[in-house]
mmJSON file of the N, C-alpha and C atoms, coordinates in Angstrom:
{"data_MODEL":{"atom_site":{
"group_PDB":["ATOM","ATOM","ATOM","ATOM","ATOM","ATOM","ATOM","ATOM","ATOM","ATOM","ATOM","ATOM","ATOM","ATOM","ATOM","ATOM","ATOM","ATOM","ATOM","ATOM","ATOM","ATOM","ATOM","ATOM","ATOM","ATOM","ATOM","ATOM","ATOM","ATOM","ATOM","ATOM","ATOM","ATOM","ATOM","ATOM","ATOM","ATOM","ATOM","ATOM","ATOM","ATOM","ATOM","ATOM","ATOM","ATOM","ATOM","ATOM","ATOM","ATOM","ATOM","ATOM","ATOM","ATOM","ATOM","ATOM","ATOM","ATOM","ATOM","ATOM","ATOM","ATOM","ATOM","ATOM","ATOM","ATOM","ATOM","ATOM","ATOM","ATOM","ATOM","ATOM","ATOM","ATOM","ATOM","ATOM","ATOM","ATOM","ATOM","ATOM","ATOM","ATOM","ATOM","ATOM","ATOM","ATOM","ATOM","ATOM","ATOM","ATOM","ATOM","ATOM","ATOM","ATOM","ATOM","ATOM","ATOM","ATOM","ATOM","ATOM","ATOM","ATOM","ATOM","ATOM","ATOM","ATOM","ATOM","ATOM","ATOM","ATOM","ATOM","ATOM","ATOM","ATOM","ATOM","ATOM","ATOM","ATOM","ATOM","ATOM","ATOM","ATOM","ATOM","ATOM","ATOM","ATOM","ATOM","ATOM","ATOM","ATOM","ATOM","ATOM","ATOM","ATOM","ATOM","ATOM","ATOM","ATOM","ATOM","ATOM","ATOM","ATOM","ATOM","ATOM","ATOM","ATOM","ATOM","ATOM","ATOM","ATOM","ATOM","ATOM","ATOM","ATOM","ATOM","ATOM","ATOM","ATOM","ATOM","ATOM","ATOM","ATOM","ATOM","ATOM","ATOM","ATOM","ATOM","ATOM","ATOM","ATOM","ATOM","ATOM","ATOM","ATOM","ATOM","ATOM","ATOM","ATOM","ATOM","ATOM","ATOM","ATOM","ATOM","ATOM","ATOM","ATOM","ATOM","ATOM","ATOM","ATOM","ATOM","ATOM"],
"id":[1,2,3,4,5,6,7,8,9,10,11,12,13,14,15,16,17,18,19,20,21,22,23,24,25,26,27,28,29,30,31,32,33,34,35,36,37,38,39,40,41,42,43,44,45,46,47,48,49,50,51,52,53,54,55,56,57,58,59,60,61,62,63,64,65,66,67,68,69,70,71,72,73,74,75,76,77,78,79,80,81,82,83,84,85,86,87,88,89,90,91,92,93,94,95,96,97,98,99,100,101,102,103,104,105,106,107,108,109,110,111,112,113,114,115,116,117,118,119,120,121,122,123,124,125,126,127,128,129,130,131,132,133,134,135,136,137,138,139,140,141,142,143,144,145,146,147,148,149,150,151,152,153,154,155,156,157,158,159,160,161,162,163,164,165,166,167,168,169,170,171,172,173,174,175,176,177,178,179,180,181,182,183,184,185,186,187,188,189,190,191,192],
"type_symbol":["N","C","C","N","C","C","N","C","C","N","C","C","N","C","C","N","C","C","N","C","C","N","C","C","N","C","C","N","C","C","N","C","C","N","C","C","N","C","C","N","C","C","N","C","C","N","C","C","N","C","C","N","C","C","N","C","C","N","C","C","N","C","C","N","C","C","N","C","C","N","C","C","N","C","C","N","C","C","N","C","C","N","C","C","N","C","C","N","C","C","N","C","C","N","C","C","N","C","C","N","C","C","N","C","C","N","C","C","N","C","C","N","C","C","N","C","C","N","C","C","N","C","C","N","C","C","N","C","C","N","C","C","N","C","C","N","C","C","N","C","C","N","C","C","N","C","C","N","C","C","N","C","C","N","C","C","N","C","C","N","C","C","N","C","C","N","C","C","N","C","C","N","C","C","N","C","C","N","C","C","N","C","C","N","C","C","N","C","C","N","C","C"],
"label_atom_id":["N","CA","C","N","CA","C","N","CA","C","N","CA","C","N","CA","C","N","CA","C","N","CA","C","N","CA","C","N","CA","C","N","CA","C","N","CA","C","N","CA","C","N","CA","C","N","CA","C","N","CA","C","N","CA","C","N","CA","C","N","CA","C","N","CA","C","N","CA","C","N","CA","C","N","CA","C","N","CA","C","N","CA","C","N","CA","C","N","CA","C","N","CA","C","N","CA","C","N","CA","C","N","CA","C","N","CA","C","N","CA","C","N","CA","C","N","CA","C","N","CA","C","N","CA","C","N","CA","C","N","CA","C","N","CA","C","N","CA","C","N","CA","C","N","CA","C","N","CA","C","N","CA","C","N","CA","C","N","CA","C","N","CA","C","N","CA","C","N","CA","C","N","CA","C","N","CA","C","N","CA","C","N","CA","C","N","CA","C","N","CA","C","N","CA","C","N","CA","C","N","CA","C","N","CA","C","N","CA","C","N","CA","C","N","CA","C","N","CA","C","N","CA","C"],
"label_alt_id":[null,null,null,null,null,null,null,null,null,null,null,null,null,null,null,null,null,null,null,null,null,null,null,null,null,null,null,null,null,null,null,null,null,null,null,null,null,null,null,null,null,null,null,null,null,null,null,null,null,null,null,null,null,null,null,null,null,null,null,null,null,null,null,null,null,null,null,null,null,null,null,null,null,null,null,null,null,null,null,null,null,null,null,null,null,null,null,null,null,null,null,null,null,null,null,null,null,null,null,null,null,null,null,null,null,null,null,null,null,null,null,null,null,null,null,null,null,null,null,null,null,null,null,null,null,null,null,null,null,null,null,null,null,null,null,null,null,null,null,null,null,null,null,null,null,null,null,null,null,null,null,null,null,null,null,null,null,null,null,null,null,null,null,null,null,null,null,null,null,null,null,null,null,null,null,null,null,null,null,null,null,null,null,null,null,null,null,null,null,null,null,null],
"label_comp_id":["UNK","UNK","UNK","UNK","UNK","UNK","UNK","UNK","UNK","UNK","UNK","UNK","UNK","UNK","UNK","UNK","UNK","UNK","UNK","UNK","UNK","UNK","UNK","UNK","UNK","UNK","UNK","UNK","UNK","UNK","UNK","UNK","UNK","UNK","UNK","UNK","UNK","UNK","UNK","UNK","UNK","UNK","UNK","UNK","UNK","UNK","UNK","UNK","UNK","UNK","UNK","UNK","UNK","UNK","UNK","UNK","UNK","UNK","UNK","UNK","UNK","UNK","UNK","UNK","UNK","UNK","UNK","UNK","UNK","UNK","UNK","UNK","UNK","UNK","UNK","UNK","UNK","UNK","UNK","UNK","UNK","UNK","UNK","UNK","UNK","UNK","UNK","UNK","UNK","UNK","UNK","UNK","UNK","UNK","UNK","UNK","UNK","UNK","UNK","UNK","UNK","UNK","UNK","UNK","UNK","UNK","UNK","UNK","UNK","UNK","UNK","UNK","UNK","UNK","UNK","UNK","UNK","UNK","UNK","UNK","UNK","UNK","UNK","UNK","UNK","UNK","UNK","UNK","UNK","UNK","UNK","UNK","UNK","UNK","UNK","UNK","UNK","UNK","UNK","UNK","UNK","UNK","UNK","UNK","UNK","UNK","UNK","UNK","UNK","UNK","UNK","UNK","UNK","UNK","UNK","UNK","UNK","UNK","UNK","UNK","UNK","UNK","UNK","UNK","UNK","UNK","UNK","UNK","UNK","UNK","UNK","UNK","UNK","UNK","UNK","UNK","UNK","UNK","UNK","UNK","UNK","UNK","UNK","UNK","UNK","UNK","UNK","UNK","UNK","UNK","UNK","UNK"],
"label_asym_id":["A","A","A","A","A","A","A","A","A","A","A","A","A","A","A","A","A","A","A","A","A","A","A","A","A","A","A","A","A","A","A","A","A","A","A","A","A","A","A","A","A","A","A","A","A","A","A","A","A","A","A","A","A","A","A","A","A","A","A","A","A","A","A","A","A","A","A","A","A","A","A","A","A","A","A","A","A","A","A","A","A","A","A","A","A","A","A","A","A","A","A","A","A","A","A","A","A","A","A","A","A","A","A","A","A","A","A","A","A","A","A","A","A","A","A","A","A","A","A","A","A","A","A","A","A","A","A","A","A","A","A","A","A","A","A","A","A","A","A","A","A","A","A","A","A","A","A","A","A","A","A","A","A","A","A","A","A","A","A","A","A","A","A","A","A","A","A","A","A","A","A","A","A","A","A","A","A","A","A","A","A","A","A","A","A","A","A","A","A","A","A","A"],
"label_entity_id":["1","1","1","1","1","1","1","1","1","1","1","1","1","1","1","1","1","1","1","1","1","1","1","1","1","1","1","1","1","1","1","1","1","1","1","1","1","1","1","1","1","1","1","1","1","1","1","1","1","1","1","1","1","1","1","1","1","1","1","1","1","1","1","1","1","1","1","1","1","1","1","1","1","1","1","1","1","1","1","1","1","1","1","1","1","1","1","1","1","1","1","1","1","1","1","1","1","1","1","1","1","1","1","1","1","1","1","1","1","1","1","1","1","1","1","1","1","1","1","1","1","1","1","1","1","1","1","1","1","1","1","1","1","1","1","1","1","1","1","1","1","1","1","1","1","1","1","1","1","1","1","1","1","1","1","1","1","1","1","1","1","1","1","1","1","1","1","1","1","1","1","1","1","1","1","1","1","1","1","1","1","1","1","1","1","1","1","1","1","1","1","1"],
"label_seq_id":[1,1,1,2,2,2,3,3,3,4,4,4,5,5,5,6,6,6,7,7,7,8,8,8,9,9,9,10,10,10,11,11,11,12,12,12,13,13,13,14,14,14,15,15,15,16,16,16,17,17,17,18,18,18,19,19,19,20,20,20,21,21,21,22,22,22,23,23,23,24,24,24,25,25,25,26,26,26,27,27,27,28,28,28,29,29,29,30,30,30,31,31,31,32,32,32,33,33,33,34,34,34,35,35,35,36,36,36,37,37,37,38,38,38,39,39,39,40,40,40,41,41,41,42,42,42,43,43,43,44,44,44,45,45,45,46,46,46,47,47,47,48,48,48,49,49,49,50,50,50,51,51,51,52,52,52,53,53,53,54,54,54,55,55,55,56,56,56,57,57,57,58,58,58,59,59,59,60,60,60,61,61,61,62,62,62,63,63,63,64,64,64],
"pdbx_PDB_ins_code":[null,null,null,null,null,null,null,null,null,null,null,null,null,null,null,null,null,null,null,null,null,null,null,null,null,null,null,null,null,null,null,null,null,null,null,null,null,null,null,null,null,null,null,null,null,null,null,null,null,null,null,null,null,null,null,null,null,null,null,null,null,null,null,null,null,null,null,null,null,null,null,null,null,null,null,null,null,null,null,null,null,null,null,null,null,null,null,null,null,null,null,null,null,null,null,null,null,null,null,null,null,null,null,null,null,null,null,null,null,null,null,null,null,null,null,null,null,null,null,null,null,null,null,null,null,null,null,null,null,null,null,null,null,null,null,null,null,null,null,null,null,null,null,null,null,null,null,null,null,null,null,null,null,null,null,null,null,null,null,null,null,null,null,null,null,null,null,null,null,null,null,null,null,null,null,null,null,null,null,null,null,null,null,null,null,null,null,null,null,null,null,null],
"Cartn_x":[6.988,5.827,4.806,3.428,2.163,2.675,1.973,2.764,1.019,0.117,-1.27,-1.455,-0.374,-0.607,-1.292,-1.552,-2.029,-3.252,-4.06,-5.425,-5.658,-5.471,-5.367,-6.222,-7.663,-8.44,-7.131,-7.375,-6.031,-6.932,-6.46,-7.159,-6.465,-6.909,-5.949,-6.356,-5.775,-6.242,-7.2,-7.402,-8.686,-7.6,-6.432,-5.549,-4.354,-4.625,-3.839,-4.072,-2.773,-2.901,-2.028,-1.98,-1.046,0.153,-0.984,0.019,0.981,1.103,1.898,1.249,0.987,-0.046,0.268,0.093,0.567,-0.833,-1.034,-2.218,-1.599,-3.251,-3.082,-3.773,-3.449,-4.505,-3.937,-5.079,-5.098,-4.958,-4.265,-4.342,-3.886,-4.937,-4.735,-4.716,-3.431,-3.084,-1.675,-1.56,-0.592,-1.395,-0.598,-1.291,0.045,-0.33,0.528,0.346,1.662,1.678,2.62,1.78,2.958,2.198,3.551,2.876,1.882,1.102,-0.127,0.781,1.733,2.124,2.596,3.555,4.257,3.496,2.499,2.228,3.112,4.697,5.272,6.5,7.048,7.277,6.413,6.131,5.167,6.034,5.265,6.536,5.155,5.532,4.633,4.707,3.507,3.45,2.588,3.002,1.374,0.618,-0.181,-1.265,-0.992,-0.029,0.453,1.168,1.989,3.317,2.424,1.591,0.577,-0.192,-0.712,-1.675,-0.394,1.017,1.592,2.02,2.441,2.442,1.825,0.342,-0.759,-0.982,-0.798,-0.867,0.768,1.386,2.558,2.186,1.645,1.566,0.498,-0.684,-1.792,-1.511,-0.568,0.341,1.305,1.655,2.553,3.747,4.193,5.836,6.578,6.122,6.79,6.739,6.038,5.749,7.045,7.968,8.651,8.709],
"Cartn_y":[-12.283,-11.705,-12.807,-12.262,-13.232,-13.862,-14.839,-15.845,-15.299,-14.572,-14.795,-13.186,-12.339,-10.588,-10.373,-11.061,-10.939,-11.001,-11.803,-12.194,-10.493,-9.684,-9.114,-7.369,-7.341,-6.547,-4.994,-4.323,-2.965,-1.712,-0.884,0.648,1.382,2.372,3.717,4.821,5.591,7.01,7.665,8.563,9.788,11.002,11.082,12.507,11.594,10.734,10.379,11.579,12.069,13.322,12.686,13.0,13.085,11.713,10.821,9.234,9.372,9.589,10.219,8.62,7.804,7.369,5.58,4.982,4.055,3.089,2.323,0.886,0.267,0.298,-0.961,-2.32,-2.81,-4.424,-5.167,-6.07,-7.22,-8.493,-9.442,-10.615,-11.525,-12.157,-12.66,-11.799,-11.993,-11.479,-10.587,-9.781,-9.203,-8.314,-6.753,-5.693,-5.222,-4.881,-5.227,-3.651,-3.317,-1.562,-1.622,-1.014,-1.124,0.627,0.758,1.583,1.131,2.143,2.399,2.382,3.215,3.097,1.964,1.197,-0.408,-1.523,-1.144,-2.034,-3.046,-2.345,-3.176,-2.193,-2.419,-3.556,-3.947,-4.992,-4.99,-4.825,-4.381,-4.554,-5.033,-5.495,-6.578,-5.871,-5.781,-5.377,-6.52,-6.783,-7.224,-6.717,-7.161,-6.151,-4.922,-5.51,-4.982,-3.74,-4.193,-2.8,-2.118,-2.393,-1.656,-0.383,-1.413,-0.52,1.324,0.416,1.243,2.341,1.731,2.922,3.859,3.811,4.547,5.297,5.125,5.994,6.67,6.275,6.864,8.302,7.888,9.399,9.933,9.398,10.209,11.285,10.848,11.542,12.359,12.389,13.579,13.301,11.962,11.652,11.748,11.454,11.913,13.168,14.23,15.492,16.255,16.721,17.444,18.183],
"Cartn_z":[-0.289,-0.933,-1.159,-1.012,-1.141,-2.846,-3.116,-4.522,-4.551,-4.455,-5.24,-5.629,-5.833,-5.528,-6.798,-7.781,-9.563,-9.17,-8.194,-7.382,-6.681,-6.513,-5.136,-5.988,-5.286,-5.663,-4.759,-6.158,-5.495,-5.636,-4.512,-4.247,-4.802,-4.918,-5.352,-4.447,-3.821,-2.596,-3.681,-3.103,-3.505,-3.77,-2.812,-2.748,-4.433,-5.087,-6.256,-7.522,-8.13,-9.387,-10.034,-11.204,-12.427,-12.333,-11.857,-12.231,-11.231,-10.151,-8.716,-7.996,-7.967,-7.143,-6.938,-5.56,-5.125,-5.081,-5.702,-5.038,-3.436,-2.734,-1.715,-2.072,-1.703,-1.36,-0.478,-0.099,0.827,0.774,1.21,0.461,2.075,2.668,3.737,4.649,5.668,6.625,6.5,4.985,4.289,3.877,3.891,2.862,2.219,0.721,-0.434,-0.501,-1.298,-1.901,-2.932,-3.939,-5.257,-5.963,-7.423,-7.781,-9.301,-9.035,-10.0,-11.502,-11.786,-13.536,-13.303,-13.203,-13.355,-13.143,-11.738,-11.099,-10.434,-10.625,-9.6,-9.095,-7.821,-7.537,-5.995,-5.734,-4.654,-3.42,-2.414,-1.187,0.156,0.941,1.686,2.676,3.902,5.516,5.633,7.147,8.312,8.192,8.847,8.984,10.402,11.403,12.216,11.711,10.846,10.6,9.424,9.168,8.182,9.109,10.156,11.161,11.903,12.617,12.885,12.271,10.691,9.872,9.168,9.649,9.219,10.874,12.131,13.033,13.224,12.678,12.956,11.752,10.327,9.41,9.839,10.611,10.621,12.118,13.064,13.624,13.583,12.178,11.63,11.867,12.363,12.5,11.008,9.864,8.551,8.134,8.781,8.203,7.319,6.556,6.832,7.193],
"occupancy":[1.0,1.0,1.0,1.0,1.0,1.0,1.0,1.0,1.0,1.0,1.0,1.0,1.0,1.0,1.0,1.0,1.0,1.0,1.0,1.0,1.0,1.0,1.0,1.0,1.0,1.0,1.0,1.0,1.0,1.0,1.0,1.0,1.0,1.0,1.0,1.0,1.0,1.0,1.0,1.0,1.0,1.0,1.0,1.0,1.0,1.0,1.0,1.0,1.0,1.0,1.0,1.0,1.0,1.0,1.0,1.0,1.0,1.0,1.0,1.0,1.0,1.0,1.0,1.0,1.0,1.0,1.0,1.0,1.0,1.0,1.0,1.0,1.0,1.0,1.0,1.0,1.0,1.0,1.0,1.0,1.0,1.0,1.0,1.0,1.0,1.0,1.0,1.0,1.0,1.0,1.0,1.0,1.0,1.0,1.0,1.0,1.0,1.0,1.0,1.0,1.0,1.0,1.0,1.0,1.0,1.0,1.0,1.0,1.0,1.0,1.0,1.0,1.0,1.0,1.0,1.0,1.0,1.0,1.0,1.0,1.0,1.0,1.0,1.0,1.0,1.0,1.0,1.0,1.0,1.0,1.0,1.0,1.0,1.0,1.0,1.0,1.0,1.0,1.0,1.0,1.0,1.0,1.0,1.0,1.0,1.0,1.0,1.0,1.0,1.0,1.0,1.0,1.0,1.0,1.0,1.0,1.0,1.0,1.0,1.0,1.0,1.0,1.0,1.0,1.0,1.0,1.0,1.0,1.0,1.0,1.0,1.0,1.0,1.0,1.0,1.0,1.0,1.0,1.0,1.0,1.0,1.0,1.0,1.0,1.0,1.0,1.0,1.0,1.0,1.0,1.0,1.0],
"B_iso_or_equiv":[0.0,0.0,0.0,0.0,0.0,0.0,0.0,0.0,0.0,0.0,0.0,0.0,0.0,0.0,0.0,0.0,0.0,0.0,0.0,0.0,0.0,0.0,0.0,0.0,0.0,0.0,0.0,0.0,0.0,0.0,0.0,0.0,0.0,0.0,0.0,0.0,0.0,0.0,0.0,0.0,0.0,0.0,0.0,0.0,0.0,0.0,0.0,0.0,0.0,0.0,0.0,0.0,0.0,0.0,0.0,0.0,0.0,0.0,0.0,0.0,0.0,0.0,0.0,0.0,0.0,0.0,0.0,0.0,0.0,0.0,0.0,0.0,0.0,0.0,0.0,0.0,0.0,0.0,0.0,0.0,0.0,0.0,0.0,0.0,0.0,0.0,0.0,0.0,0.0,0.0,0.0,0.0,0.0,0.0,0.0,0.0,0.0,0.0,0.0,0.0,0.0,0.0,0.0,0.0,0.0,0.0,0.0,0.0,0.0,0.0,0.0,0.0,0.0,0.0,0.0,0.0,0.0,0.0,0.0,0.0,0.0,0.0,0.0,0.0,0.0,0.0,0.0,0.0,0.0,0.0,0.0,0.0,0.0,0.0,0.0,0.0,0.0,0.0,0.0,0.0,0.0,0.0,0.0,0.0,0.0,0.0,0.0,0.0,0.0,0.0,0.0,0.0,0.0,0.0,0.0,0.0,0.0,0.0,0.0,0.0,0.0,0.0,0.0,0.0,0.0,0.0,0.0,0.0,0.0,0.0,0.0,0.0,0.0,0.0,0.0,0.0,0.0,0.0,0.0,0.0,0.0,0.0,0.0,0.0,0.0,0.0,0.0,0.0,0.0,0.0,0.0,0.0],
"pdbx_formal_charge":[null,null,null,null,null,null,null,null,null,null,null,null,null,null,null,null,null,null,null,null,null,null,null,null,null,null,null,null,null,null,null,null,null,null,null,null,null,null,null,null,null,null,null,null,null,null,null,null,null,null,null,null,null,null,null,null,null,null,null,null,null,null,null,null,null,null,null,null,null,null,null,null,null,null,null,null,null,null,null,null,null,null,null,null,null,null,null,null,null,null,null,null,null,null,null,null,null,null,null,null,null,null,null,null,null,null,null,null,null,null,null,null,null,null,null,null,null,null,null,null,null,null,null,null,null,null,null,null,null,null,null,null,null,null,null,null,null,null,null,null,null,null,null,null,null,null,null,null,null,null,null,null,null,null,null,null,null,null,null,null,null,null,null,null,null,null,null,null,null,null,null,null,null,null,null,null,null,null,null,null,null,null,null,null,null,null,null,null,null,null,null,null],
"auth_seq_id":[1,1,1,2,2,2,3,3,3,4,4,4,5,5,5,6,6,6,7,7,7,8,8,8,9,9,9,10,10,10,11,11,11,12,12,12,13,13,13,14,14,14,15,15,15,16,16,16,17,17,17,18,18,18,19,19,19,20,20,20,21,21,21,22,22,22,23,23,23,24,24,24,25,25,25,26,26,26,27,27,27,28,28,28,29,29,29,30,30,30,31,31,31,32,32,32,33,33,33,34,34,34,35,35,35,36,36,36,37,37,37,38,38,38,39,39,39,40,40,40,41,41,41,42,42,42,43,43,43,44,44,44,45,45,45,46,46,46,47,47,47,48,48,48,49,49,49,50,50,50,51,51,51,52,52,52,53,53,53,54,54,54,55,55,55,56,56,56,57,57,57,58,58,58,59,59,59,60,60,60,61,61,61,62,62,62,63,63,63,64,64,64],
"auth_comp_id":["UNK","UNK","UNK","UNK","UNK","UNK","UNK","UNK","UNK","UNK","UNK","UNK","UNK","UNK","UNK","UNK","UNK","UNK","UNK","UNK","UNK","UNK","UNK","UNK","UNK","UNK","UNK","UNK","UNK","UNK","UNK","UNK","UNK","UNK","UNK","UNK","UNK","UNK","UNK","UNK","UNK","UNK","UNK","UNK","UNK","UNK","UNK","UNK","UNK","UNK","UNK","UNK","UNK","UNK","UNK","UNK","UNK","UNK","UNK","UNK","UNK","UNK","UNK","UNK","UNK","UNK","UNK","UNK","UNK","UNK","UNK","UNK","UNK","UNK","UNK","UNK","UNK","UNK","UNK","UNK","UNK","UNK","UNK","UNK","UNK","UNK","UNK","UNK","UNK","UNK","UNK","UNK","UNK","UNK","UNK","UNK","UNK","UNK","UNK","UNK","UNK","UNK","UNK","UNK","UNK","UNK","UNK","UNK","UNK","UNK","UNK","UNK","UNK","UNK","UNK","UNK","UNK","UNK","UNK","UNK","UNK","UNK","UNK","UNK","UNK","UNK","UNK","UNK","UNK","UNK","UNK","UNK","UNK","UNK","UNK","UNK","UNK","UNK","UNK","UNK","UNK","UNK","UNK","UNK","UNK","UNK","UNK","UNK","UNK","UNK","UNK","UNK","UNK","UNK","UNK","UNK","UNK","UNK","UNK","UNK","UNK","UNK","UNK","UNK","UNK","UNK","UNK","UNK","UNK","UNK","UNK","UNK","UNK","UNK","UNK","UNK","UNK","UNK","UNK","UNK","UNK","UNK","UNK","UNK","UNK","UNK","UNK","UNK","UNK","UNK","UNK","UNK"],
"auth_asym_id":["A","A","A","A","A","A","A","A","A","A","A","A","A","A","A","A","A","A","A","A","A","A","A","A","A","A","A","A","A","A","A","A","A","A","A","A","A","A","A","A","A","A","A","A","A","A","A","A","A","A","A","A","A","A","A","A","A","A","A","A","A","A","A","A","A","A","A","A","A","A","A","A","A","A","A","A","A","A","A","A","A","A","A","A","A","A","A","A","A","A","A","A","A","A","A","A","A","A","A","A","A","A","A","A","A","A","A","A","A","A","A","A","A","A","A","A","A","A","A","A","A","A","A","A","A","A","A","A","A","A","A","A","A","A","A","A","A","A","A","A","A","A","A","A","A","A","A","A","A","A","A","A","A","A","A","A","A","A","A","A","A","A","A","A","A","A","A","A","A","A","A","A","A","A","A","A","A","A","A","A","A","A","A","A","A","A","A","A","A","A","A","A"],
"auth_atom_id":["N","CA","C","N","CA","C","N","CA","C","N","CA","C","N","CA","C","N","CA","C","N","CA","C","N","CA","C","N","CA","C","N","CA","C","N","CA","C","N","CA","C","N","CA","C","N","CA","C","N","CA","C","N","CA","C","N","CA","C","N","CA","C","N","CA","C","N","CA","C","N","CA","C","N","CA","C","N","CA","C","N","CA","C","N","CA","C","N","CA","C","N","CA","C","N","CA","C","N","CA","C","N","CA","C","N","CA","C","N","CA","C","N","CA","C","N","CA","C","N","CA","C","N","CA","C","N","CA","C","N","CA","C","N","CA","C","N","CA","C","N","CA","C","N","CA","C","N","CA","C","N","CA","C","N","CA","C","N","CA","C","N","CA","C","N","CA","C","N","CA","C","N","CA","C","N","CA","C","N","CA","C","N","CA","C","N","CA","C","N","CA","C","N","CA","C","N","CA","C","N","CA","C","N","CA","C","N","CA","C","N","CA","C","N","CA","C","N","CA","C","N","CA","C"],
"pdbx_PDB_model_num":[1,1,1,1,1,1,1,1,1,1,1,1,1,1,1,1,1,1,1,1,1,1,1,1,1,1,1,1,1,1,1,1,1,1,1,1,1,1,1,1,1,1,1,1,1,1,1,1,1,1,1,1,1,1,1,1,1,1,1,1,1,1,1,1,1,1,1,1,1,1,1,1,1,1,1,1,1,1,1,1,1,1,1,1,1,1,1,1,1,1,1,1,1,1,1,1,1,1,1,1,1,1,1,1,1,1,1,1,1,1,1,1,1,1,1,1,1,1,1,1,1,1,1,1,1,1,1,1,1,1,1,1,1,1,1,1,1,1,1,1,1,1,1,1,1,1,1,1,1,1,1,1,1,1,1,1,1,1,1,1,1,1,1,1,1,1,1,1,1,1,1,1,1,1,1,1,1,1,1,1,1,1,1,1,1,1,1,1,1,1,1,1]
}}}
């Protein structure tokens, strides 16, 4: 995990309700995802396995 994630300007989606809801951010050549109530625990991608796993859902491979 990035040692600067306390630094790390975090998003929240638009589709977030009732404290349900995950932050992203960026920090280098790492994108960080944690949740919104704890704020932790962080879990780390590339930017690569970041990219794949955003065409893999916007593809509907997680659908149930």
């Amino acid at each position: 995990m990035t040692s600067d994630s306390q630094h790390v300007t975090w998003g929240v989606g638009s589709y977030c309700e009732g404290g349900a809801c995950v932050e992203v951010g960026v920090s280098g050549d790492e994108v960080l995802i944690r949740r919104a109530r704890t704020e932790e625990p962080v879990v780390v991608f590339t930017r690569g396995e970041w990219a794949a796993f955003l065409r893999s859902a916007k593809d509907g491979e997680f659908d149930l």
